[in-house]
C-alpha positions in Angstrom: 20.8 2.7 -7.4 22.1 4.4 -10.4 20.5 2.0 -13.3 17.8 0.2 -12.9 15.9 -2.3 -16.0 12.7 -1.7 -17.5 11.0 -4.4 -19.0 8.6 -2.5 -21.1 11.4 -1.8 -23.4 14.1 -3.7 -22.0 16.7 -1.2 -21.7 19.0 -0.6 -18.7 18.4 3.4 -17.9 20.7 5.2 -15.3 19.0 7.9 -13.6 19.6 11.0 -14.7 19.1 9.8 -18.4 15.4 8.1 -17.2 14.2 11.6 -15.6 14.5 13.5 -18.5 12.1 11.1 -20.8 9.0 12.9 -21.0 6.4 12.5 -18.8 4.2 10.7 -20.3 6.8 7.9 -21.7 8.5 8.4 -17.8 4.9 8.0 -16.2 4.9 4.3 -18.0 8.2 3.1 -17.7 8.6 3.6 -13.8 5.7 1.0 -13.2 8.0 -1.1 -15.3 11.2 -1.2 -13.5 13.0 -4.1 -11.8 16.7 -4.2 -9.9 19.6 -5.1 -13.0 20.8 -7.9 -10.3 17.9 -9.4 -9.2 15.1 -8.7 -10.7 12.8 -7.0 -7.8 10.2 -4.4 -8.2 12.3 -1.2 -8.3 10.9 2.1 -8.7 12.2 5.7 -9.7 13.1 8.7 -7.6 13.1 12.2 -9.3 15.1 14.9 -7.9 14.2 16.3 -4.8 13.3 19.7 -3.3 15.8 18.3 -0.6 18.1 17.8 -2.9 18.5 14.7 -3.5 19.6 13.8 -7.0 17.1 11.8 -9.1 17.9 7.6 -8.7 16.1 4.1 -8.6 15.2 2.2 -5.2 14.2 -1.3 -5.4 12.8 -4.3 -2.3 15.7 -6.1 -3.4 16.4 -9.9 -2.4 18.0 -10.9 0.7 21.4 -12.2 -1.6 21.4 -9.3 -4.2 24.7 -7.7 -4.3 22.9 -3.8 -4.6 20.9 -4.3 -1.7 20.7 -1.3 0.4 19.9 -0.6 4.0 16.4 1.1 3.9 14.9 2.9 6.7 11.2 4.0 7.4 10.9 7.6 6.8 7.3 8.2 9.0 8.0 9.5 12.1 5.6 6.3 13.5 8.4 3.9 12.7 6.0 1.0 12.9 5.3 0.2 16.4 8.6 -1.3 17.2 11.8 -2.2 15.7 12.3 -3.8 12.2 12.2 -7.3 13.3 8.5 -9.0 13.3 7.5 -9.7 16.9 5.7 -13.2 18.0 2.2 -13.3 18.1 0.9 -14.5 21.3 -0.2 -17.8 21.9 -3.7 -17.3 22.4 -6.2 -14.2 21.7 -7.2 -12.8 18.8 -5.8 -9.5 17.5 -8.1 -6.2 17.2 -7.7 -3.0 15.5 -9.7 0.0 16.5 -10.1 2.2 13.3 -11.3 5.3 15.4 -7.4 5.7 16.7 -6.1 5.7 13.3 -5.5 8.8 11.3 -9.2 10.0 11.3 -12.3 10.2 9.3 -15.5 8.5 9.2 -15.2 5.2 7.8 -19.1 5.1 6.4 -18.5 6.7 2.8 -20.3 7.3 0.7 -19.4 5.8 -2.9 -18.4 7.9 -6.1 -21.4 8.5 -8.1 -19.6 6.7 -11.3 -17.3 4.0 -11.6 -15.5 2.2 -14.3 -17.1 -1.0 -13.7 -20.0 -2.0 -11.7 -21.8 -0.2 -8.7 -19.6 0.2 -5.4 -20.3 0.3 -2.2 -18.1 1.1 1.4 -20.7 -0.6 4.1 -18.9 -3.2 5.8 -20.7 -7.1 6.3 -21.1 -7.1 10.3 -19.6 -9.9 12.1 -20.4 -10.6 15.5 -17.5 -11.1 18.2 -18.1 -12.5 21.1 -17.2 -10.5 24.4 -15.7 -13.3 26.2 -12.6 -13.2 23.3 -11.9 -9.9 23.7 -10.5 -10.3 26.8 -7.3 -11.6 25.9 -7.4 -9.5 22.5 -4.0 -8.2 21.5 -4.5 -4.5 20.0 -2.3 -3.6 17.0 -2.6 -0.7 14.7 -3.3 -0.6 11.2 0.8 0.2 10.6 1.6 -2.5 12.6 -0.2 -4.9 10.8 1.3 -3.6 7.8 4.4 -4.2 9.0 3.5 -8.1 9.8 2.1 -8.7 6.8 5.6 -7.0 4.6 7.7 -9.0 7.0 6.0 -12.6 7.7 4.6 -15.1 5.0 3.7 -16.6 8.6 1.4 -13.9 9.4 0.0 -13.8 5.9 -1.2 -17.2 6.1 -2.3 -16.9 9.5 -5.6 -18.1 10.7 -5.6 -15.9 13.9 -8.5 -14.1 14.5 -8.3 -10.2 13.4 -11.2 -7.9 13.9 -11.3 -4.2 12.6 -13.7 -2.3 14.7 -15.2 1.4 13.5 -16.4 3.2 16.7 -16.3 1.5 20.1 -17.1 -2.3 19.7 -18.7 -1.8 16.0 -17.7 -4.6 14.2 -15.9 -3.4 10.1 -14.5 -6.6 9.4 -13.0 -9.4 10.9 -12.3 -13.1 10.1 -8.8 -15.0 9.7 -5.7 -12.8 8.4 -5.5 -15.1 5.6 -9.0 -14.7 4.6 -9.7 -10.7 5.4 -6.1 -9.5 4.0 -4.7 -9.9 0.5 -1.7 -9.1 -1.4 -2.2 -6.9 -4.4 -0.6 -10.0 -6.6 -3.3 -12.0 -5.0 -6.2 -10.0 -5.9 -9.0 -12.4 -7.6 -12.2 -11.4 -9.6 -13.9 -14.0 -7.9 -13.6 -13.1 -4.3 -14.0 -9.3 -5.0 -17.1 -7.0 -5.1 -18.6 -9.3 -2.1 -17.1 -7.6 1.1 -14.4 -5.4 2.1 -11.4 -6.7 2.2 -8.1 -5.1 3.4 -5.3 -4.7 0.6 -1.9 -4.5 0.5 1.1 -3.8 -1.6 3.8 -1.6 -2.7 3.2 1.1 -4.8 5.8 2.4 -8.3 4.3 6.2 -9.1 1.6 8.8 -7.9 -0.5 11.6 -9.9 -3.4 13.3 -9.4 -6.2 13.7 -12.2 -8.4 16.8 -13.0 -11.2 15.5 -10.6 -8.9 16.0 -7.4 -8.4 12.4 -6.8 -5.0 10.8 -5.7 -3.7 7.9 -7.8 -1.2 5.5 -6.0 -0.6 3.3 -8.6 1.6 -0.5 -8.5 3.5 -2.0 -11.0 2.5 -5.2 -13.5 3.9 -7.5 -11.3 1.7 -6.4 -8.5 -1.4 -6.4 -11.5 -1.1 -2.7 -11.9 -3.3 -1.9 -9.0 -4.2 1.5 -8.7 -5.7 2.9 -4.8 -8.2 6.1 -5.8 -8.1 8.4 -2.7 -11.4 10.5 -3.2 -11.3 14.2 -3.7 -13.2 15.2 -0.5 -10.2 13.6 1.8 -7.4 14.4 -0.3 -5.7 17.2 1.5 -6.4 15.4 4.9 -4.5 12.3 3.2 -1.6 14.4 2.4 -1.1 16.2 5.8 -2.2 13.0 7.9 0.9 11.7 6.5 3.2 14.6 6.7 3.6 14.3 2.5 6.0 17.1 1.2 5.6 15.7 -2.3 3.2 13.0 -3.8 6.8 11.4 -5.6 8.1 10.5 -2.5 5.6 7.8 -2.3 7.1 5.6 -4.3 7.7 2.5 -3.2 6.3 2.5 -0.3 4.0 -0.1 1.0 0.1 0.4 1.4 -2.8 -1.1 3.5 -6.2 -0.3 2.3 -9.4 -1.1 3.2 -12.5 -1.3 0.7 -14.1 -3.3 -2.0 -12.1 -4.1 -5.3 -13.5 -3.1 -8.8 -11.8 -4.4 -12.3 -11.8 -1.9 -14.9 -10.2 -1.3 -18.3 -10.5 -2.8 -21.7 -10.3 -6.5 -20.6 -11.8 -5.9 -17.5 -8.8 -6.9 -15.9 -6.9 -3.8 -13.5 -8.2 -4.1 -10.1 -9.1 -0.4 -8.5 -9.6 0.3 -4.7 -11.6 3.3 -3.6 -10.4 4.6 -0.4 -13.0 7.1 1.3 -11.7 7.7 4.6 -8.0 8.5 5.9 -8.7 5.9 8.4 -8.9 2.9 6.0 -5.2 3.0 4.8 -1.9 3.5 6.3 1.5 4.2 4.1 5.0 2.9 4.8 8.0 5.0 3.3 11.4 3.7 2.7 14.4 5.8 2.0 18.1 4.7 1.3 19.9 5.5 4.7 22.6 7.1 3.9 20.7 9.1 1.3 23.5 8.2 -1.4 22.9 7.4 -5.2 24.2 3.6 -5.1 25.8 2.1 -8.6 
């Protein structure tokens, strides 16, 4: 798209006008941006080293009239083809963390945080071996995908079980109960387990520290996902990233227990530890055009 709205100052910017704001007045206003049509979340590309000229992207709605035809730019394109297949009738799903990307999934947590103590150890839940039998075996992107695509799936009480190594139990319990949306993040129901996370993402920086920021916008409560310092590089060449600004927009899946921080104790913040606890989605436009 060539404009886009921001509701921080309610102003319709085109593109090339919005990437010449400086960077720390840019850096706020693209977690503030919504389609001119239809209100989505939208989010800002800068120009690229591919050269592609800077422009806004936005999830639009089904009916808008500047919806575009996005395609997944990882070379995994999801486990399948854009439509959400059926789960089966029976058996629970499983997802074996030590086939992801990599990385031990027992981290230790940062020595400070903005709020409260953290921790990455996982509650154990028992499975019995008789259910595994008719287990269907996703991966972490595929249940990404589900979880984009289906409010179904979202809502469903099938059985999901994240194992670390072999048969090691991480966390499992109903998909409605061990996965939430990044709008649906509560105080009350975090700092007790792990949960897995999910959401799409508006900008990216990296702080003096060596930690990746993937930040979302106010309508997804301005979640941020901290990848630690230690697995930072391993993050960026797991996902074959050429530049930390093509994130944007993409969706996330993240493991971990959620801390509130800031003034009213009110932004949620994920610590991710291990390159194994989240997977990343990327859109682009298809035809790689600027759209009015």
């Amino acid at each position: 798209m060539q404009y886009a709205l921001c509701r921080n100052d309610g102003k319709t910017w085109e593109a090339y006008a919005f990437s010449k704001l400086g960077h720390s007045e840019l850096s706020d206003k693209r977690n503030n941006l919504i389609c001119t049509m239809c209100g989505a979340l939208a989010w800002f590309r800068k120009e690229s080293t591919h050269g592609h000229p800077a422009h806004f992207c936005a999830h639009h709605n089904s009916e808008c009239e500047l919806k575009a035809e996005y395609v997944v730019v990882d070379q995994d394109k999801g486990d399948g083809t854009e439509a959400v297949d059926m789960l089966k009738s029976s058996g629970d799903i499983i997802v074996r963390l030590d086939k992801e990307k990599g990385g031990d999934i027992d981290v230790a947590p940062p020595a400070e945080l903005p709020s409260g103590p953290v921790s990455q150890d996982g509650r154990t839940h028992l499975v019995k071996g008789g259910d595994r039998f008719s287990s269907q075996e996703f991966t972490l992107r595929r249940i990404l995908h589900r979880l984009v695509q289906s409010p179904d799936f979202r809502s469903s009480s099938a059985k999901l079980t994240f194992f670390k190594k072999g048969d090691e139990p991480y966390i499992s319990g109903c998909v409605k109960d061990i996965t939430r949306a990044f709008s649906e993040i509560s105080k009350e129901e975090t700092n007790e387990k792990p949960m897995f996370y999910w959401g799409p993402i508006t900008s990216v920086k990296t702080t003096p520290d060596g930690k990746i920021w993937l930040n979302s916008s106010p309508q997804y409560q301005s979640v941020s996902v901290a990848i630690f310092p230690d697995i930072a590089d391993d993050f960026i060449k797991s996902f074959n990233i050429d530049e930390l600004d093509d994130l944007a927009g993409a969706h996330i899946l993240v493991s971990g227990k959620c801390f509130f921080t800031g003034k009213q104790q009110s932004k949620p913040i994920i610590w991710c530890g291990a390159v194994n606890q989240i997977v990343i989605r990327r859109y682009r436009a298809a035809n790689l055009q600027v759209a009015g």
